[in-house]
ZADO-1210 file (C-alpha; in nm, 4 decimals, padded with zeros to 6 digits):
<atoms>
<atom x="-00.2797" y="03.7204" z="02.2497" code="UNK" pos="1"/>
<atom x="-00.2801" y="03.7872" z="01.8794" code="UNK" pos="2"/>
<atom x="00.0264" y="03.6499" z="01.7457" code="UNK" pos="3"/>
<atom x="00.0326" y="03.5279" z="01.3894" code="UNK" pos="4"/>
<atom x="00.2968" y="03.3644" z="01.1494" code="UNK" pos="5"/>
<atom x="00.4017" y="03.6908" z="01.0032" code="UNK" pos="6"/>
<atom x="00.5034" y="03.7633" z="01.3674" code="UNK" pos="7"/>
<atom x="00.6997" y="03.4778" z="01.4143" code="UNK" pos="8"/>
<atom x="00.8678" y="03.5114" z="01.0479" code="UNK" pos="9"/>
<atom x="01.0260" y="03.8626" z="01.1544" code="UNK" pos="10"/>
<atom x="01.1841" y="03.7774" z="01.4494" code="UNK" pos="11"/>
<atom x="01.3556" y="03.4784" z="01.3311" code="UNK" pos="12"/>
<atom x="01.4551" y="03.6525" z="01.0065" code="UNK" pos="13"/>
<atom x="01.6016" y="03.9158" z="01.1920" code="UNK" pos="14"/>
<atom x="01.7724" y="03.6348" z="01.4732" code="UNK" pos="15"/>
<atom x="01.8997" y="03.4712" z="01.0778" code="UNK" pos="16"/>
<atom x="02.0441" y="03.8092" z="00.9734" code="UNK" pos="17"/>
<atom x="02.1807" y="03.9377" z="01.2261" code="UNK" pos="18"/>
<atom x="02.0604" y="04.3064" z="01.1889" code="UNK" pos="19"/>
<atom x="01.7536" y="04.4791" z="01.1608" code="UNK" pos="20"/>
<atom x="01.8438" y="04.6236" z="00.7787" code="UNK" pos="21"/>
<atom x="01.9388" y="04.3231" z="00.6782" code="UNK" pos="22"/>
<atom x="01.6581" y="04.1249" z="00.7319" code="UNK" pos="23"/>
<atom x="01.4068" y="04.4131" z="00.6099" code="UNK" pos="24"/>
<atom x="01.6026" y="04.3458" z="00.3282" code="UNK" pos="25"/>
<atom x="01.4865" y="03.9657" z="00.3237" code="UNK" pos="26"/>
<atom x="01.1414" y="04.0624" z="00.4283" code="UNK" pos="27"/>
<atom x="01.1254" y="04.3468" z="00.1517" code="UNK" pos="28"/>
<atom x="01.0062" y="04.6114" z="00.4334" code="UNK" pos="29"/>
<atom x="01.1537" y="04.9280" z="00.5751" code="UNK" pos="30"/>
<atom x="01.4098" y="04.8812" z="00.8243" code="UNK" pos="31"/>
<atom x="01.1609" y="05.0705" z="01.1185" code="UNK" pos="32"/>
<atom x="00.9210" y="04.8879" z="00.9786" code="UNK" pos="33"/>
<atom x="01.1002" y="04.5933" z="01.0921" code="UNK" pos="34"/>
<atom x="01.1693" y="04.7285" z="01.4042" code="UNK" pos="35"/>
<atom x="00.7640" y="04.8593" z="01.4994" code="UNK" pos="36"/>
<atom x="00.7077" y="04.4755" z="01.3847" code="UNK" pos="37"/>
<atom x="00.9727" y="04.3394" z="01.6383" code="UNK" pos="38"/>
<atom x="00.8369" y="04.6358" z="01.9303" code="UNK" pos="39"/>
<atom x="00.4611" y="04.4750" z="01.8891" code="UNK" pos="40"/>
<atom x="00.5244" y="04.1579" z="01.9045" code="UNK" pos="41"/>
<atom x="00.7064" y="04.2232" z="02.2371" code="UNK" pos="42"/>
<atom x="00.4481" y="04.4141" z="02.3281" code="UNK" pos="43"/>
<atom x="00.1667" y="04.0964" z="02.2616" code="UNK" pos="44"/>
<atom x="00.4052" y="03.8639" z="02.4946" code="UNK" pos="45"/>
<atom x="00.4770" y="04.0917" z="02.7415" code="UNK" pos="46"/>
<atom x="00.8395" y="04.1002" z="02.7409" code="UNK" pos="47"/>
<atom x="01.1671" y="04.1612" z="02.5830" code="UNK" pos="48"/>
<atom x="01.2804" y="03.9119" z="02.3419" code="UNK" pos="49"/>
<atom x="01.5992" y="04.1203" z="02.2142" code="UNK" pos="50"/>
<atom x="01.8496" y="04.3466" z="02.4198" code="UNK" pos="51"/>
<atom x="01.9280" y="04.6185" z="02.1556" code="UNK" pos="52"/>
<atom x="02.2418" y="04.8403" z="02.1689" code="UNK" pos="53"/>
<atom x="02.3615" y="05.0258" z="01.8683" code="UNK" pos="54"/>
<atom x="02.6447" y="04.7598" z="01.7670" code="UNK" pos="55"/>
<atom x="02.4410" y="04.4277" z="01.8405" code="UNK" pos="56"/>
<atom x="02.0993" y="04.2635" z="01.9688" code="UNK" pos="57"/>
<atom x="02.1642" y="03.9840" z="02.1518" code="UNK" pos="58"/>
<atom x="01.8138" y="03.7147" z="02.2494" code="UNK" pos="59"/>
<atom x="01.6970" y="03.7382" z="02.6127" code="UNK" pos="60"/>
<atom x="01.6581" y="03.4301" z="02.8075" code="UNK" pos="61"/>
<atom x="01.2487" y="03.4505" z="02.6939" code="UNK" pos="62"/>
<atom x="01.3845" y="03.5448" z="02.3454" code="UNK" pos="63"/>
<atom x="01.5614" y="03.2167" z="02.3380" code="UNK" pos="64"/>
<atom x="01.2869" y="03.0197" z="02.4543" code="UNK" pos="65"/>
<atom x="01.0282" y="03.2078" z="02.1847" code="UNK" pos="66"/>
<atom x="01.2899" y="03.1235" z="01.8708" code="UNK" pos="67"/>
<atom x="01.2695" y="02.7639" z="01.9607" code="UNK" pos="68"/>
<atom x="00.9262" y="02.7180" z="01.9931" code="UNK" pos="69"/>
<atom x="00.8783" y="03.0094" z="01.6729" code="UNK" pos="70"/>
<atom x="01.1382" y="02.7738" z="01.4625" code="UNK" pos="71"/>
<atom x="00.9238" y="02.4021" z="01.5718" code="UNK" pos="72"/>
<atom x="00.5759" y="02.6043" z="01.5272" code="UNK" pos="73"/>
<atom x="00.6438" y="02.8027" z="01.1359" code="UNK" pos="74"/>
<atom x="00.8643" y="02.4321" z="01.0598" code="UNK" pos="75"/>
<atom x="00.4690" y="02.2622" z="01.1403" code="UNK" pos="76"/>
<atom x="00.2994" y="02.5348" z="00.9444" code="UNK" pos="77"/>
<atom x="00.5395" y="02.4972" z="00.6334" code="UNK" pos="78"/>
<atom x="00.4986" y="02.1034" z="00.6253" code="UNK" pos="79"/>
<atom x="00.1138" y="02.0812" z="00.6399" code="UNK" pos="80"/>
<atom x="00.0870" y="02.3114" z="00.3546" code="UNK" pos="81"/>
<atom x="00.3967" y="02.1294" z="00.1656" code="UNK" pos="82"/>
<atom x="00.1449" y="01.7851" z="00.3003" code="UNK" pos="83"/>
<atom x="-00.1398" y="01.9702" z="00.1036" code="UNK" pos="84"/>
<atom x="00.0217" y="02.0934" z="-00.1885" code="UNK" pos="85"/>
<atom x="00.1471" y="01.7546" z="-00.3151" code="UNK" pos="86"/>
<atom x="-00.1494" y="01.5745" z="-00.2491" code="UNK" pos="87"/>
<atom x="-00.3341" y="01.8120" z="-00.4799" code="UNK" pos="88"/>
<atom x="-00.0649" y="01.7517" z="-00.7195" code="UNK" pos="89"/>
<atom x="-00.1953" y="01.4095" z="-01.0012" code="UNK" pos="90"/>
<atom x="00.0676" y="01.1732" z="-00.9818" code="UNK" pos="91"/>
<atom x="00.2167" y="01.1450" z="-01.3590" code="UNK" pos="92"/>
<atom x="00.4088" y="00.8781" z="-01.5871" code="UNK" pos="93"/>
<atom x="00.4405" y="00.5183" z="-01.6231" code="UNK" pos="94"/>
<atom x="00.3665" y="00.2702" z="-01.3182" code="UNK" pos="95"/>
<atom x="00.4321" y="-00.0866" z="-01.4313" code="UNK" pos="96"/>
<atom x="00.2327" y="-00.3511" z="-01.2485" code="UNK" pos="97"/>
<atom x="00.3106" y="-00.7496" z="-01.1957" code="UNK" pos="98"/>
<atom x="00.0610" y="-00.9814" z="-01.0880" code="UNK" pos="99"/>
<atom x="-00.0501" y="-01.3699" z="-01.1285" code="UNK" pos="100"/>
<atom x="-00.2931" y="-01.4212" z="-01.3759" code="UNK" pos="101"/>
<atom x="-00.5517" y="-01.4523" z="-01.1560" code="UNK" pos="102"/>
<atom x="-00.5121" y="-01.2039" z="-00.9681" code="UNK" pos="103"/>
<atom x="-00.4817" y="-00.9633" z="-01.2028" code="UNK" pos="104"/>
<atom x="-00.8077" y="-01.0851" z="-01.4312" code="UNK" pos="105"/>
<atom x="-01.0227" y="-01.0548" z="-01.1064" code="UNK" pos="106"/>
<atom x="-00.9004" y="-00.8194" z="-00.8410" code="UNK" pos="107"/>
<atom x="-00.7120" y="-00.5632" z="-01.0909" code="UNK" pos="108"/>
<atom x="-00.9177" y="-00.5583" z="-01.4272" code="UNK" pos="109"/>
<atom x="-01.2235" y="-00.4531" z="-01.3048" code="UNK" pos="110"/>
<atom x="-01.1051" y="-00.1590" z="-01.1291" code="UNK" pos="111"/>
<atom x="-00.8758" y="-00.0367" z="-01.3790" code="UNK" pos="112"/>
<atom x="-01.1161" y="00.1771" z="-01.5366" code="UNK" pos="113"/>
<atom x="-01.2263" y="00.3390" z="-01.2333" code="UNK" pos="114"/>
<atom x="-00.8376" y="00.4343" z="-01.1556" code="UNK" pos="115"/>
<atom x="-00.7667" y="00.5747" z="-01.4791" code="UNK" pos="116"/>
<atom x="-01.0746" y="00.7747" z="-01.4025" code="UNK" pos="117"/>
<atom x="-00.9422" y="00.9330" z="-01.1110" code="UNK" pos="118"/>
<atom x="-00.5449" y="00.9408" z="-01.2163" code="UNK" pos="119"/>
<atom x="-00.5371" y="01.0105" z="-01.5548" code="UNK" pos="120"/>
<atom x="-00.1782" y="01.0791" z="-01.5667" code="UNK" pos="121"/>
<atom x="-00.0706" y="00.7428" z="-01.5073" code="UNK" pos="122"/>
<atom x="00.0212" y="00.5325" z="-01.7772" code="UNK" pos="123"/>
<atom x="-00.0423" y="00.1880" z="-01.6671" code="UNK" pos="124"/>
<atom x="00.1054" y="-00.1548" z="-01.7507" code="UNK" pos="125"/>
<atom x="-00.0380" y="-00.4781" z="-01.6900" code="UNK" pos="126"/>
<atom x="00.1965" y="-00.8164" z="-01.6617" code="UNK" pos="127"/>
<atom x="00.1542" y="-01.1644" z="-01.5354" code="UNK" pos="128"/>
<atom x="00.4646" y="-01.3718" z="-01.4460" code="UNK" pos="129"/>
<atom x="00.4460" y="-01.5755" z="-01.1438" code="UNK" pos="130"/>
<atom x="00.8407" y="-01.5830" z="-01.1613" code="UNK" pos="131"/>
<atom x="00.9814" y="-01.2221" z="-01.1029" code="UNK" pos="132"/>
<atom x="01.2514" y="-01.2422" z="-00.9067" code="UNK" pos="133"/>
<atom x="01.4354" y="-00.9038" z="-01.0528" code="UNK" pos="134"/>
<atom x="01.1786" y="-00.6001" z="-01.0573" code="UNK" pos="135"/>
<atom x="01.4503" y="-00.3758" z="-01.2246" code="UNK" pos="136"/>
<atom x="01.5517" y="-00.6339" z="-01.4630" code="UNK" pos="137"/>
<atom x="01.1838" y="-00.6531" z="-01.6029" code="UNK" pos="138"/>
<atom x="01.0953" y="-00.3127" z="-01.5812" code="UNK" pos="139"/>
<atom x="00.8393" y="-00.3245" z="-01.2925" code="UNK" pos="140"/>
<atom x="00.7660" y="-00.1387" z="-01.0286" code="UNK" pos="141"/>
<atom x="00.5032" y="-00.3234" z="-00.8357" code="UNK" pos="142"/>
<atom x="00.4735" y="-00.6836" z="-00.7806" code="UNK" pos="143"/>
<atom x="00.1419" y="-00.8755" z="-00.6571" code="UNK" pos="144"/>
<atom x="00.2378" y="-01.1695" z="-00.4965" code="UNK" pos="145"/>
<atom x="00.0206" y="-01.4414" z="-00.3143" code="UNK" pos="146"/>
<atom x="00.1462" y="-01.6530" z="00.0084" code="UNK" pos="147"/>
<atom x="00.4489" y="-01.6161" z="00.1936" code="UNK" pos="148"/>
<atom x="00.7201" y="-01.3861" z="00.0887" code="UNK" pos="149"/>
<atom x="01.0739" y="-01.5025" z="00.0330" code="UNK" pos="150"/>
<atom x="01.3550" y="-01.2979" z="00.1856" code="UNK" pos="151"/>
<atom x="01.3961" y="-00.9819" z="00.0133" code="UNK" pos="152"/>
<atom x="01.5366" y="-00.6767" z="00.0023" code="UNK" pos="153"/>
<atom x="01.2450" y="-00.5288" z="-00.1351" code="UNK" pos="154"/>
<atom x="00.9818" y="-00.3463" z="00.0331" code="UNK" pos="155"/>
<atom x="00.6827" y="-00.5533" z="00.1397" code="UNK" pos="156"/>
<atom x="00.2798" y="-00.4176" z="00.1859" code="UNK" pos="157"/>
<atom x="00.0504" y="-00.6411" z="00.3171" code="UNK" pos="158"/>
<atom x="-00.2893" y="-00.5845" z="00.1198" code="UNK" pos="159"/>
<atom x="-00.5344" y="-00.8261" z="00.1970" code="UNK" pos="160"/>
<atom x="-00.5728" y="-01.1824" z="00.2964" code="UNK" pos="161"/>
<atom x="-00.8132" y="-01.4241" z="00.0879" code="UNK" pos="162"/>
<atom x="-00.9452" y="-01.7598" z="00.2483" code="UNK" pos="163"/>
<atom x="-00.8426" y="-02.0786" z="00.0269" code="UNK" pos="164"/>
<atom x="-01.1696" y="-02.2755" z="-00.0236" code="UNK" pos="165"/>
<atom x="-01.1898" y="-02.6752" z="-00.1368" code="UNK" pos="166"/>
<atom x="-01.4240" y="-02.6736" z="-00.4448" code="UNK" pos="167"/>
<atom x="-01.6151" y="-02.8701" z="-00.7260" code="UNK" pos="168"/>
<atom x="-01.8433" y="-02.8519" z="-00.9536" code="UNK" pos="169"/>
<atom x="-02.1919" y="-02.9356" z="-00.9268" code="UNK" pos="170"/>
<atom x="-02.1515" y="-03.1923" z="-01.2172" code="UNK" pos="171"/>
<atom x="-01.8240" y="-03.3095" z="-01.1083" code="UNK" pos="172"/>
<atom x="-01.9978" y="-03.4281" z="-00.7565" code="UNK" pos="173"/>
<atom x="-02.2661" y="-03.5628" z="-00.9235" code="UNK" pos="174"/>
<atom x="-02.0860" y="-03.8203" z="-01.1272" code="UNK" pos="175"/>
<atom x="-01.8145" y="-03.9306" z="-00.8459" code="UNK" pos="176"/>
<atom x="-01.9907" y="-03.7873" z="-00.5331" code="UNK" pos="177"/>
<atom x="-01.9068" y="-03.5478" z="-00.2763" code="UNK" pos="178"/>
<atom x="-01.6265" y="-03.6829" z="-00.0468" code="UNK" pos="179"/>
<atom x="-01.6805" y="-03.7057" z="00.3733" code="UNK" pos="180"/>
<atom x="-01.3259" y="-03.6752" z="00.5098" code="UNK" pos="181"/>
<atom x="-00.9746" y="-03.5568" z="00.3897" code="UNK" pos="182"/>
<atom x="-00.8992" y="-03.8994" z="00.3672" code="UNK" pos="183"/>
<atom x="-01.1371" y="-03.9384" z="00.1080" code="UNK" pos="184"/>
<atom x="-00.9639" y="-03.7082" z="-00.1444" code="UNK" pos="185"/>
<atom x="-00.7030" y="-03.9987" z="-00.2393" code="UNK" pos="186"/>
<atom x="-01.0589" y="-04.1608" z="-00.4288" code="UNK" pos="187"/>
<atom x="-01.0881" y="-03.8392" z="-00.6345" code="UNK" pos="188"/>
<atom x="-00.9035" y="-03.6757" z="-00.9320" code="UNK" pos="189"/>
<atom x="-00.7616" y="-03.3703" z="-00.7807" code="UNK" pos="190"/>
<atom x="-00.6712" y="-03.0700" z="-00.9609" code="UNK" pos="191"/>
<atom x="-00.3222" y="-02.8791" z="-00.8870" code="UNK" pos="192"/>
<atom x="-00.0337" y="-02.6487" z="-00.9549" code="UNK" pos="193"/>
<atom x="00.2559" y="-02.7739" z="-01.1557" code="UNK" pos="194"/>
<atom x="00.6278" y="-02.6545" z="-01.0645" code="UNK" pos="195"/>
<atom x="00.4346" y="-02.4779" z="-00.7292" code="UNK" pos="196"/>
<atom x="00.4185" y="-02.7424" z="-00.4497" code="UNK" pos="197"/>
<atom x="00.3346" y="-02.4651" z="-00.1760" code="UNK" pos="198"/>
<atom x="-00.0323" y="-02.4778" z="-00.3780" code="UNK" pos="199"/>
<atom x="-00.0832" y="-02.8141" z="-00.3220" code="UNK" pos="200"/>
<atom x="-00.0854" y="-02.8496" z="00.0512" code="UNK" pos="201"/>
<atom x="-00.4654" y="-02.7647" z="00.1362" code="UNK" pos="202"/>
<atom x="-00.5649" y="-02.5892" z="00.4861" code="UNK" pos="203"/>
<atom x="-00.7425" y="-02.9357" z="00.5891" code="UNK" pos="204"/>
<atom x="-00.7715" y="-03.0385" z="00.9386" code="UNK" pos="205"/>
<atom x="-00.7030" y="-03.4456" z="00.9583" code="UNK" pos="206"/>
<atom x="-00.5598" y="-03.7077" z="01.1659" code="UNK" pos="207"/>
<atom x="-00.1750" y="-03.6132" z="01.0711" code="UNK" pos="208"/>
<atom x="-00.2291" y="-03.2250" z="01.1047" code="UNK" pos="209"/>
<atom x="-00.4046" y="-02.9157" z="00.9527" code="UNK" pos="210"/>
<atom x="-00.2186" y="-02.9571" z="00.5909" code="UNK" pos="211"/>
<atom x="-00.2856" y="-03.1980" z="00.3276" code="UNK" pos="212"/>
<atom x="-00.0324" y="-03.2387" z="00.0748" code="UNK" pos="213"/>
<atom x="-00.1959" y="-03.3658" z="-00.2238" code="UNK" pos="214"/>
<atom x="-00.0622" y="-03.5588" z="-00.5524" code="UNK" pos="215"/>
<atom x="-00.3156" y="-03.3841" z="-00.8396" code="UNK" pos="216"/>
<atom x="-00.4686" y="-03.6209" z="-01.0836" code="UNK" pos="217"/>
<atom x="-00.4286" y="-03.2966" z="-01.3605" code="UNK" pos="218"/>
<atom x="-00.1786" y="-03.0432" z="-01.2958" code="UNK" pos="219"/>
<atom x="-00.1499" y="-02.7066" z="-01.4628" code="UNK" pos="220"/>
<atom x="00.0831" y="-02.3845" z="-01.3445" code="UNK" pos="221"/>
<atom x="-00.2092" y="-02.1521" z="-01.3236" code="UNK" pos="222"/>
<atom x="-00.4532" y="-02.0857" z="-01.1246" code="UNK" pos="223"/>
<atom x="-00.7526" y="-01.9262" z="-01.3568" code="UNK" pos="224"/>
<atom x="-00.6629" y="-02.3109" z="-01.6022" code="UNK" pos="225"/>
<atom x="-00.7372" y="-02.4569" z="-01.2460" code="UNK" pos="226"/>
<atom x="-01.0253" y="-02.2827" z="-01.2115" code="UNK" pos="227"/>
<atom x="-01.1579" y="-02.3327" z="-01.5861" code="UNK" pos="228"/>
<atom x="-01.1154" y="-02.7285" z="-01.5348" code="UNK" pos="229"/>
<atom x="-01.2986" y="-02.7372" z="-01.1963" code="UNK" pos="230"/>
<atom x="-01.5612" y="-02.5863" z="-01.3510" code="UNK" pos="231"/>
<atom x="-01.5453" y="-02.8172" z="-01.6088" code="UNK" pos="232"/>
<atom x="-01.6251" y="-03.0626" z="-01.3884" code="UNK" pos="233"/>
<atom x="-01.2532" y="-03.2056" z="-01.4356" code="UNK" pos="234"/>
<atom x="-01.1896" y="-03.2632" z="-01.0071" code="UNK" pos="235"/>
<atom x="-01.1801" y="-03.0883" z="-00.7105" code="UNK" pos="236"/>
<atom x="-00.9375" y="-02.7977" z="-00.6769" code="UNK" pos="237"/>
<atom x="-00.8222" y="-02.5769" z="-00.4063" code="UNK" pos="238"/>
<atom x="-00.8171" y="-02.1682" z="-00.5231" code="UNK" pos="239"/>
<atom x="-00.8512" y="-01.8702" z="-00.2823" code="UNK" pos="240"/>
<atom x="-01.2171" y="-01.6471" z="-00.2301" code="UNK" pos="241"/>
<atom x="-01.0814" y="-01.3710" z="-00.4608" code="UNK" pos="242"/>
<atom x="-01.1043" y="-01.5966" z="-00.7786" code="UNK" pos="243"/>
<atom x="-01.4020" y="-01.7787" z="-00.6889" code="UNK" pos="244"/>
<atom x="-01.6325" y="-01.5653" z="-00.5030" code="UNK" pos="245"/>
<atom x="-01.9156" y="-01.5166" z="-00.8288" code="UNK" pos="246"/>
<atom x="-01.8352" y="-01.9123" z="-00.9106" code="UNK" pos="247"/>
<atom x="-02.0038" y="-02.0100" z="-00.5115" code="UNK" pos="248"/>
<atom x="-02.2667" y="-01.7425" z="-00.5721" code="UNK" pos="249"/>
<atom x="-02.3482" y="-01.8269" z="-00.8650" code="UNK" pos="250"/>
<atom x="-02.3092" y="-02.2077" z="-00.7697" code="UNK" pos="251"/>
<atom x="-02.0908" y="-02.2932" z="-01.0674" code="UNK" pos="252"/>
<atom x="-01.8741" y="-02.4768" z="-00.7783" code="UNK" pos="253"/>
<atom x="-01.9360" y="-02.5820" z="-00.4282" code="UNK" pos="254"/>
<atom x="-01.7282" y="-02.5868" z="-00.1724" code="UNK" pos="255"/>
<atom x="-01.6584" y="-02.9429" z="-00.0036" code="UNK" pos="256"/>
<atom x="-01.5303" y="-03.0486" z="00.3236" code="UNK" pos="257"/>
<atom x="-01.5795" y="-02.7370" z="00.4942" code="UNK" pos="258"/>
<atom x="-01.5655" y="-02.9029" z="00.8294" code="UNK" pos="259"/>
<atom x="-01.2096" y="-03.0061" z="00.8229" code="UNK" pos="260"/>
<atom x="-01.1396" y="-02.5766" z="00.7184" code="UNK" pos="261"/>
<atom x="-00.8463" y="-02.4551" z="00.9250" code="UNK" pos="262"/>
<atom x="-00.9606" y="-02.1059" z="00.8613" code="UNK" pos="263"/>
<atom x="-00.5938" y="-02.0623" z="00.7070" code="UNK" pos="264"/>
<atom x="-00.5956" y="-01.7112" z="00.5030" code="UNK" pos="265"/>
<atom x="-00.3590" y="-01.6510" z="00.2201" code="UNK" pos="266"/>
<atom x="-00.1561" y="-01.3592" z="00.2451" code="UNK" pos="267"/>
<atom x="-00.1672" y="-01.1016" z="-00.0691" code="UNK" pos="268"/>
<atom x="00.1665" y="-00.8525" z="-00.0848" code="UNK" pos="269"/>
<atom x="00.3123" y="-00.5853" z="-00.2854" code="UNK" pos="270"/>
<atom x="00.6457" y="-00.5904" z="-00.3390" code="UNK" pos="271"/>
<atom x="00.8158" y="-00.2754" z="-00.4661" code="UNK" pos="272"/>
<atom x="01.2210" y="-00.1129" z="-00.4361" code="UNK" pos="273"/>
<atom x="01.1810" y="00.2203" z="-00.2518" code="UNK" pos="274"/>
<atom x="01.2081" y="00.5256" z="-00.5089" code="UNK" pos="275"/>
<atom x="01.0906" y="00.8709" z="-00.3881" code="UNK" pos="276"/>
<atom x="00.9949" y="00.9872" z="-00.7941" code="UNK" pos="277"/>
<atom x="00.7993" y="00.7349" z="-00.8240" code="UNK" pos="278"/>
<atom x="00.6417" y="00.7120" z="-00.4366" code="UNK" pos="279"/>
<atom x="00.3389" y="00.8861" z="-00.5223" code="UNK" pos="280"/>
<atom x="00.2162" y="00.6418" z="-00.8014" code="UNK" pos="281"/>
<atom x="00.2841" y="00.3349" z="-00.6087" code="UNK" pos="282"/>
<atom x="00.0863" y="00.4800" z="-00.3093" code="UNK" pos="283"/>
<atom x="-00.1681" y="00.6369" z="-00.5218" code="UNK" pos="284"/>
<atom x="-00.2319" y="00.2857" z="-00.6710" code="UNK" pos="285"/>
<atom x="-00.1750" y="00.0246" z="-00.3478" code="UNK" pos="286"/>
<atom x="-00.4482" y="00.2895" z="-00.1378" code="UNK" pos="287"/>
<atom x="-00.6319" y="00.2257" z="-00.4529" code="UNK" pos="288"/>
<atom x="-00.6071" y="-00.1322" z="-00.4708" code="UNK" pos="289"/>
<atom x="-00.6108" y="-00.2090" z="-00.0549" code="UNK" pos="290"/>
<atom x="-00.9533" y="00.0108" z="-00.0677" code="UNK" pos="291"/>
<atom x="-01.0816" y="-00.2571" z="-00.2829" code="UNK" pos="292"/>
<atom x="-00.9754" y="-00.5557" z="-00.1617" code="UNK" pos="293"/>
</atoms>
């Protein structure tokens, strides 16, 4: 059997006009042009799709059958090359993106370079405020945000998940010493978030549960300033993997009481209000983004 979509697009054009001259008409053909179409493709199936009189064509019970499956099969065709099309579309305009400072400095920085590279078109902003509460209001369209979401009506995408690690630096321990149990912490100066108590309960298995809430020594409401005084050798601080990765490698800080871990990951979400013009550049940049976390 050798039917094709040129096949199928006759006979429902001339089901959709009701007459063979008026749907040569739509299909710019003759009208026995239309109709030698029509008499081969019954003769590929085998049967008669149409009874034809001279006033009317009315669908057989197989002709009835055929449309359906025709309409489902040319509707498949039409949005796999729509599918195609769009994708080989570049995404164009502005695409305004919100993240914590950290965050942004070492899991969006780097890469930017690399996306411009491959979406040209998009003119990106770069934020930090830990406090967006109204996207619209500050002219954003994606929001970063670490830990657990708030109730929302905004549209959530998980993107990755970042262990939370206890650290110090290798001069801090050497002055005051490394300490052995949770417990221990209350002998140290602790560094921690101001105005974010959520950031100081550390994933720390001990005698009362697996989280420590902690009363820092030296408070500050960012993470990178927490990260800049731990390596300082100002305490011991509790930041997530993404921000500190090259600091253990390197050994610029060392992580501490890894035996009381609870293996507790931080969740990492974009938050974004659902808007079909500007679909493509959000998904363009969170594939981006998710590919490299």
């Amino acid at each position: 059997m050798d039917i094709n979509s040129d096949d199928l697009k006759t006979f429902i054009t001339v089901i959709d006009s009701g007459t063979l001259s008026a749907a040569s008409v739509h299909l710019g053909q003759t009208t026995s042009g239309v109709s030698r179409a029509l008499s081969r493709l019954e003769d590929k199936l085998a049967t008669s799709l149409l009874t034809r009189t001279t006033r009317r064509m009315e669908l057989t019970e197989e002709g009835q059958l055929f449309l359906e499956r025709a309409r489902a099969i040319l509707g498949a065709m039409e949005e796999a090359e729509e599918t195609i099309r769009i994708r080989r579309q570049q995404p164009a305009g502005r695409l305004c993106v919100d993240a914590a400072s950290p965050f942004m400095l070492h899991c969006v920085v780097p890469h930017v370079a690399e996306f411009r590279a491959l979406y040209p078109e998009i003119r990106l902003e770069l934020s930090s405020n830990d406090q967006i509460t109204d996207l619209i209001e500050h002219r954003t369209d994606i929001a970063i945000r670490i830990g657990t979401l708030p109730d929302s009506t905004l549209h959530a995408r998980a993107l990755s998940a970042s262990p939370l690690y206890v650290l110090a630096s290798p001069d801090y321990l050497a002055r005051h010493g490394a300490p052995r149990t949770p417990e221990d912490l209350a002998n140290h100066s602790l560094l921690g978030f101001a105005q974010y108590e959520q950031g100081n309960s550390w994933p720390l298995q001990h005698a009362n549960g697996n989280s420590l809430a902690v009363t820092p020594s030296l408070s500050a409401s960012s993470g990178e300033t927490l990260r800049q005084l731990a390596l300082a050798g100002q305490g011991i601080v509790c930041l997530a993997d993404f921000m500190t990765r090259a600091d253990i490698a390197d050994g610029h800080l060392v992580k501490v009481l890894e035996d009381s871990y609870t293996g507790y990951r931080q969740q990492i979400h974009a938050v974004y209000y659902r808007n079909t013009q500007l679909a493509r550049r959000i998904g363009c940049f969170l594939d981006f983004l998710q590919q490299k976390l």
